[in-house]
N, C-alpha and C positions, 0 to 999 in steps of 0.2 A: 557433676560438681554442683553442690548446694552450698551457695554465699549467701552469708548477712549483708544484708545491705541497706544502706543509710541515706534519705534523702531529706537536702537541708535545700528548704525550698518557702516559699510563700506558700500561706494556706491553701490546702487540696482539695479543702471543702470545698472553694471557686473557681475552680479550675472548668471550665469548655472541656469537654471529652472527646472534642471532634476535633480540638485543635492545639491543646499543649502537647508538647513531647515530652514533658517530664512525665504527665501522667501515662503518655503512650511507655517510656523509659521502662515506669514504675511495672506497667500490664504487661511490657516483657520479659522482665525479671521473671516475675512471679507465675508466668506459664514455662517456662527453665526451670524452675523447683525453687527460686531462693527467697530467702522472708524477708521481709520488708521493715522499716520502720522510719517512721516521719517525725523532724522538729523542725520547728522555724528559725530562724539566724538571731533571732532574739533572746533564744533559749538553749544557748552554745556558750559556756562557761571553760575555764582555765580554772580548775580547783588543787591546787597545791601540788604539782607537777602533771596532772592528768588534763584531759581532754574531754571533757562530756559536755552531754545535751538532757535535755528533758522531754519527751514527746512519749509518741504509739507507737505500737507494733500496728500495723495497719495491713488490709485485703482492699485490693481496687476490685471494679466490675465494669462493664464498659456498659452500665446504665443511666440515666440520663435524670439526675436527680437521685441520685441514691448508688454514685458511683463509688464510694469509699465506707470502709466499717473500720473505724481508730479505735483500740484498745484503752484499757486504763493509762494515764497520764503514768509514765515510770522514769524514774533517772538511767541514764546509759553512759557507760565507758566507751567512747566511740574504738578505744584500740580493740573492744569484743568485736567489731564488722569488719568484713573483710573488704568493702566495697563505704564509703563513702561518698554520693553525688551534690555537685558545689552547684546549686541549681535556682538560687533566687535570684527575681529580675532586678536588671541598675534600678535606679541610678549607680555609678560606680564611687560610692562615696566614702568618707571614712568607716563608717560602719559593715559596710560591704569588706573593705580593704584590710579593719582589722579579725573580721572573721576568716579570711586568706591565713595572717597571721597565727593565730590561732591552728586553724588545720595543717598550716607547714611542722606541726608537734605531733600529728597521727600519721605522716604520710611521710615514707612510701610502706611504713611496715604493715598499715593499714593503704590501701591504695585511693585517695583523692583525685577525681576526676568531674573537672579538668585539672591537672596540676596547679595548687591554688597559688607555688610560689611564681611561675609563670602566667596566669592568671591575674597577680597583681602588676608584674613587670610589662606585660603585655599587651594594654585596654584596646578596646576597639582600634579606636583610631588615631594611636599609637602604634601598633606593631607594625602597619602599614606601609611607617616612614621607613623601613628598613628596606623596601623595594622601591626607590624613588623612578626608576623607571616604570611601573608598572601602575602607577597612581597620577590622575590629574595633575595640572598645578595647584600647586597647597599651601597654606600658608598657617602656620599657630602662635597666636599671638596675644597680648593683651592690649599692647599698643596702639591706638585708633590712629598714628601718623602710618605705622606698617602696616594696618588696613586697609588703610585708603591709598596709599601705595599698590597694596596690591589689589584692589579693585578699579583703579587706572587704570592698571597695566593689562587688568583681565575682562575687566565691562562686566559681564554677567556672573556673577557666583552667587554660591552658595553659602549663607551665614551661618553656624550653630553653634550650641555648649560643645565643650571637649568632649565631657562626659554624660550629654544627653544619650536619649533612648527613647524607641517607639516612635519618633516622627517628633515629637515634641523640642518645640524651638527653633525649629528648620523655616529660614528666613531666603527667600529667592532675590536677590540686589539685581536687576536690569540696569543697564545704562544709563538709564531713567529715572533710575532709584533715590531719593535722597534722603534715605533714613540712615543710612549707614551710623553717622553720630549719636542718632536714638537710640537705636538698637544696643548698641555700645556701653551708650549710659545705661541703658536699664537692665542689662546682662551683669556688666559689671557693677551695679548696685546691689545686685543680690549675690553675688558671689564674687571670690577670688582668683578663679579659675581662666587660664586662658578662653581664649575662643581660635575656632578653627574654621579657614576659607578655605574652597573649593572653587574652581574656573568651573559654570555650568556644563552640563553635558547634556545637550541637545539631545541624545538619545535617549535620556529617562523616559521620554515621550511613550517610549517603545517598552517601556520597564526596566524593572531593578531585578537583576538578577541573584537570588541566592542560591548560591552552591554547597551542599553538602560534603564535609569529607570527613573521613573516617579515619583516622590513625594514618590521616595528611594524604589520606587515597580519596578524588572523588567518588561518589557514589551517586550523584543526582542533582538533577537542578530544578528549581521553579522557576516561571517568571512572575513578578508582582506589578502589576500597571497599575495606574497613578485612576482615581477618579478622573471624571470630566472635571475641567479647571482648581486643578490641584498637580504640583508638583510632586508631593511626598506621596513614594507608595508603599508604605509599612501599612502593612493588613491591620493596625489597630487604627489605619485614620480612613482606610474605607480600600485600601490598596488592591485589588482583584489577584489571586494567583490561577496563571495557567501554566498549563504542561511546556515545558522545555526541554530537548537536549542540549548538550554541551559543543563550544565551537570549537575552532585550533585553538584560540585565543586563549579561551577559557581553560582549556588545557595544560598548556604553557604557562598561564599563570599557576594552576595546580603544582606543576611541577618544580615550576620555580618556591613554591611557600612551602611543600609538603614537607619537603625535608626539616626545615624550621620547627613545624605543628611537632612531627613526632621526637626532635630531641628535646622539644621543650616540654612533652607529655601532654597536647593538645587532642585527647582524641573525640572527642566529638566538636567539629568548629563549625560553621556557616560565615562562608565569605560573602558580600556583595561584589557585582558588576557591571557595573553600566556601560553600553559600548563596550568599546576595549580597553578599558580603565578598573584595575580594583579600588575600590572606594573603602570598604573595612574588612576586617576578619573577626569576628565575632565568637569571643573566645568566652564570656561570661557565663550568657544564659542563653546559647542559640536554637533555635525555631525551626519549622521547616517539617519537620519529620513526615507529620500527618498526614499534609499536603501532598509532599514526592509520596509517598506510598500509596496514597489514592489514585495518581497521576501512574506511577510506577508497575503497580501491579505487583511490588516487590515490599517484602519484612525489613526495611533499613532499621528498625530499630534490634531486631537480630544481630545485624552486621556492628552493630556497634557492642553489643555484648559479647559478641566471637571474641572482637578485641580486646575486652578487659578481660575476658577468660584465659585469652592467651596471655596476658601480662601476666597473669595469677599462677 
């Protein structure tokens, strides 16, 4: 089988070749037979009933400074690919949400992956609340009296945007804290957007775990630990990943959410887990690949093309 396939992503030209999956995504396609072509989410147009982009026909290499060769700039009908990937990072913003928009016009006859109308209904940490057993105590709010209510009630949490990404924004409240009202004002001076509390987990100490799943199947986990005096361990604020299996826990949550991923047409996800708490599902632009297959010993980026082969 040789598919067209479409990746709407932030520039490739910057991409780490050790460490995005998109570009791993993109170097598995293309040793499977199928051709490639790259545009950025800025260059996705709704032209008088159609759906196109403007970008390359593009060949990755897994060389370090010279891992991509992009074609003449050309217009594309996306309904000509048979594979569209929805693959640029948050923020999850209007512009993000109305490119979702947009793709729910090519897909499913063209297949969009991840499911971009699911994708919109679904953000991080949002779809979440739909397993209220299986997540911390929580709280989303814009209310600073339902704040402080609920850092009361919980002492230690976590502050952040709804819709942050990468570690940014991620405020730790102790006992001790008294910025709560700051942080509030200046969150909510820049935006309109609720905010979202978490009761600490002592365990992050131990790391965050992200879990891989495939068409709502695990496939692998990493663990990401936090630097010395730092909470956040997102590998973009210095987070370390080491090798992990999977607990009962971990599993149980798998099974509990899996079913979810795949009627919502989630198939490549990364959940986190701290302790025994899922904290998000990561349905946007999720990570990880590199990492487990280094750790692994295993092709997960394979497993994940099995899967849209087999939708196909």
């Amino acid at each position: 089988m040789s598919l067209k396939v479409a990746f709407q992503m932030d520039p490739i030209q910057n991409v780490n070749i050790d460490a995005d999956s998109s570009f791993r995504l993109a170097e598995e396609a293309q040793a499977r037979g199928h051709s490639l072509f790259f545009y950025t989410p800025e260059h996705l147009a709704f032209e008088e009933g159609r759906v196109a982009a403007r970008g390359h026909d593009m060949v990755v290499r897994r060389e370090r400074g010279n891992h991509v060769t992009l074609g003449q700039r050309r217009h594309a009908d996306l309904a000509e690919f048979d594979v569209v990937w929805l693959r640029q990072d948050p923020p999850f913003d209007m512009g993000y949400i109305t490119t979702t928009h947009l793709l729910d016009h090519v897909h499913p006859r063209t297949l969009v992956v991840n499911d971009p109308f699911w994708v919109r209904n679904c953000p991080e940490k949002l779809l979440v609340l739909s397993f209220p057993d299986l997540i911390p105590p929580t709280t989303i709010a814009r209310d600073l009296e339902t704040l402080r209510d609920f850092k009361h009630a919980h002492g230690d949490i976590i502050l952040k945007p709804l819709y942050g990404n990468g570690g940014a924004g991620v405020f730790r409240l102790d006992p001790n804290d008294r910025n709560l009202a700051s942080l509030h004002e200046l969150f909510t001076g820049m935006s309109r957007e609720p905010l979202i509390a978490q009761k600490f987990i002592p365990d992050v100490a131990n790391g965050d775990k992200r879990i891989i799943l495939v068409n709502g199947d695990p496939v692998g986990a990493i663990n990401r630990v936090p630097a010395a005096g730092e909470t956040r361990s997102n590998m973009h604020v210095g987070g370390r990943p080491e090798k992990s299996g999977l607990t009962d826990r971990d599993r149980e949550i798998c099974a509990r959410i899996g079913p979810t991923l795949r009627e919502k047409g989630q198939v490549f996800v990364g959940i986190d887990v701290i302790g025994h708490y899922l904290t998000e599902i990561n349905v946007t632009s999720p990570t990880g690949i590199q990492e487990l297959e280094r750790f692994e010993g295993r092709n997960i980026a394979a497993l994940v093309w099995e899967a849209i082969e087999a939708k196909l």
